[in-house]
C-alpha positions as CSV (number, residue, x, y, z in Angstrom):
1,X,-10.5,-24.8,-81.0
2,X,-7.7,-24.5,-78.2
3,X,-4.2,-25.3,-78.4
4,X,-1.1,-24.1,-76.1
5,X,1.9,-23.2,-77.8
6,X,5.0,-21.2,-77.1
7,X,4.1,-18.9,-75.1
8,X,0.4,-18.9,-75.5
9,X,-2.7,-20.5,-75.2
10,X,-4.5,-20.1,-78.8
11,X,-8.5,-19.0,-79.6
12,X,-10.6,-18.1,-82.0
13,X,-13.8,-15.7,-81.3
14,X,-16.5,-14.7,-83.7
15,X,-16.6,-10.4,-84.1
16,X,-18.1,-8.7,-87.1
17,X,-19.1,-11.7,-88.5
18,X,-15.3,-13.0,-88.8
19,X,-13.8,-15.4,-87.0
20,X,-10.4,-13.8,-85.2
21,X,-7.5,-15.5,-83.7
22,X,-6.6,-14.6,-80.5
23,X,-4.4,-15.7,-78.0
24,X,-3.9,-15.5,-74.0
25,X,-0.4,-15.2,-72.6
26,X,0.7,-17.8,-70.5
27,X,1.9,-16.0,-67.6
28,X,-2.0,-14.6,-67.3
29,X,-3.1,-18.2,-66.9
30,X,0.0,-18.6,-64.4
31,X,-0.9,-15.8,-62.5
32,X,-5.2,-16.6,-62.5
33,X,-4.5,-19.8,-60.9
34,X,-1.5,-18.5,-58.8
35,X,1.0,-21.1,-60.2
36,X,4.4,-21.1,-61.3
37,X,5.7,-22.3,-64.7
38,X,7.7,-25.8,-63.7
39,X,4.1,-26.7,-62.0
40,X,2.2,-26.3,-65.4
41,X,2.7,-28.2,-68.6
42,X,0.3,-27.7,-71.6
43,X,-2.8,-29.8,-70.6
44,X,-2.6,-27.3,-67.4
45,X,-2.7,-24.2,-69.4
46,X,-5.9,-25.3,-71.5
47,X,-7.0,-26.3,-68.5
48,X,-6.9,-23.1,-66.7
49,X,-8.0,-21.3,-70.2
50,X,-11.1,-23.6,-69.9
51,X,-12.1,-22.9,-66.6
52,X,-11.8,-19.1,-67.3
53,X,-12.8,-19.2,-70.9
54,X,-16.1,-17.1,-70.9
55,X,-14.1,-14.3,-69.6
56,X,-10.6,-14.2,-71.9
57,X,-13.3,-14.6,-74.6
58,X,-15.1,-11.2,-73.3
59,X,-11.9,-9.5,-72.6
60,X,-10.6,-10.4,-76.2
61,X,-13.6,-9.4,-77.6
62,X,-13.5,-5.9,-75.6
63,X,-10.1,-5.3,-77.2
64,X,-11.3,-6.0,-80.5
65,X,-14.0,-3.7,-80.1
66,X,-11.2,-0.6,-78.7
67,X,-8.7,-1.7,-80.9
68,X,-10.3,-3.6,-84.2
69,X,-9.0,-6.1,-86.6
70,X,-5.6,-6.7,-86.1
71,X,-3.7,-9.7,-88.7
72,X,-1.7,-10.7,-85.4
73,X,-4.8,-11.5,-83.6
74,X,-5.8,-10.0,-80.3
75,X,-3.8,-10.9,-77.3
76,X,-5.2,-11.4,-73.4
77,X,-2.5,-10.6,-70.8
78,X,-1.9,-10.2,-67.8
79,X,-2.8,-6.3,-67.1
80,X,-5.9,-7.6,-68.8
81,X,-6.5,-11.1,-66.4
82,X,-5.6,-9.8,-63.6
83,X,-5.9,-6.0,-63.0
């Protein structure tokens, strides 16, 4: 499951046996696909989360593996995206 929202483009991964809720900033997306906000509605931003799913899922999973459980969910940005 995907959905954009606020600021954010919303995932779930399964870690531990547990499903997590994670989300990847919107300017990370922006910045991946070298766009600017007014060009980008919401289909855009799952869009862009789609194309580069396999690795926001890796990176979020990475975090949860340095960080652990967290109940606000693991967040992708852009010092993560885009070093």
């Amino acid at each position: 499951m995907v959905v954009a929202g606020g600021d954010y483009v919303h995932f779930v991964v399964e870690y531990g046996g547990k499903i997590e809720k994670c989300r990847v900033t919107e300017t990370a997306l922006l910045n991946r696909e070298r766009m600017s906000r007014k060009d980008a509605g919401y289909a855009q931003l799952v869009a862009i989360f789609v194309r580069h799913r396999a690795e926001i899922e890796h990176l979020a999973l990475a975090k949860l593996q340095l960080e652990g459980h967290s109940d606000r969910g693991v967040v992708v940005t852009t010092e993560d995206l885009n070093p």
